[in-house]
N, C-alpha and C positions, 0 to 999 in steps of 0.2 A: 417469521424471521425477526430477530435484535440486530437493531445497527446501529453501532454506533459510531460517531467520526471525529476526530478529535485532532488536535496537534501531537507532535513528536512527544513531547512529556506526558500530556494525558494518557497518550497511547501506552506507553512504556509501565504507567503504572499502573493501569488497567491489565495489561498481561504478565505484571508481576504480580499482584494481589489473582488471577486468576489464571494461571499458566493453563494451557492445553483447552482451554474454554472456548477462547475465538478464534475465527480466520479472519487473516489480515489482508487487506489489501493497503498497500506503503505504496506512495510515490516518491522518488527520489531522482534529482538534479541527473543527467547523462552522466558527469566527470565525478557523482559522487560514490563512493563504494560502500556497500551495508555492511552493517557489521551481524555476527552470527547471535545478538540479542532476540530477533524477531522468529528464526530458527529455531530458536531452543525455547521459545516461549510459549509460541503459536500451535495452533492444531493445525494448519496450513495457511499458507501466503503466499502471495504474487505479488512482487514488485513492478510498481509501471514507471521506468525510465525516463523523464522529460525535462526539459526545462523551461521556464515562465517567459516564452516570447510571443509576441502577437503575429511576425513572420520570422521566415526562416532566416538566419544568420550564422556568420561563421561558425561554427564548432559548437553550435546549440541545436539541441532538438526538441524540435516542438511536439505537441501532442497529436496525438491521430485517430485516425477512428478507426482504426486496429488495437488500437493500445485500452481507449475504451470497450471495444467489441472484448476484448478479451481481457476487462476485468467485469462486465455485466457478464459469459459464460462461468467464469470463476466462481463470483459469487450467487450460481443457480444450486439450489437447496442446501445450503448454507442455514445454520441454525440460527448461529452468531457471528455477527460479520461487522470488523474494525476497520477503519475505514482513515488512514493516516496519510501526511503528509510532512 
C-alpha cells in the first residue's frame, strides 16, 4: 500500500494531476461542508467529521474511536491511500 498524507493543497493537487488513482481519507471541522472536489476526483473517500479539542465543548466534536475505527476499516486493501486534513 501508497500512503500518502498531506494538507488540503497537497492533497488537491495530487488528485488533480491523478484523478481516480487514490482513496482519500479527508478530515473536516463538524460545521464545516465538503465540497464535491474530492467526489469527483477520488476513487473513493470518507470523511472523518471532528473538531481539534482536547475535551468536549459546546457545539464541537471531538474525535473518537469510532471515527478512527472506521477510517482504519476504510482504508483495508486500499492500494493508494490519501490521507488529508
Amino acid at each position: 500500500m501508497e500512503i500518502r498524507i498531506g494538507g488540503y493543497l497537497a492533497a488537491s493537487f495530487l488528485l488533480e494531476r491523478e484523478p481516480t488513482q487514490w482513496h482519500a481519507i479527508v478530515m473536516l471541522d463538524s460545521g464545516k461542508k465538503p465540497t464535491d472536489f474530492v467526489e469527483s476526483t477520488a476513487k473513493s473517500h470518507r470523511y472523518l467529521r471532528f473538531d481539534d479539542v482536547e475535551e468536549p465543548r459546546t457545539n464541537k466534536q471531538p474525535p473518537t474511536i469510532a471515527l478512527i475505527e472506521a477510517a482504519l476499516e476504510f482504508s483495508q486493501d486500499k492500494d493508494k491511500l490519501l490521507v488529508s486534513c
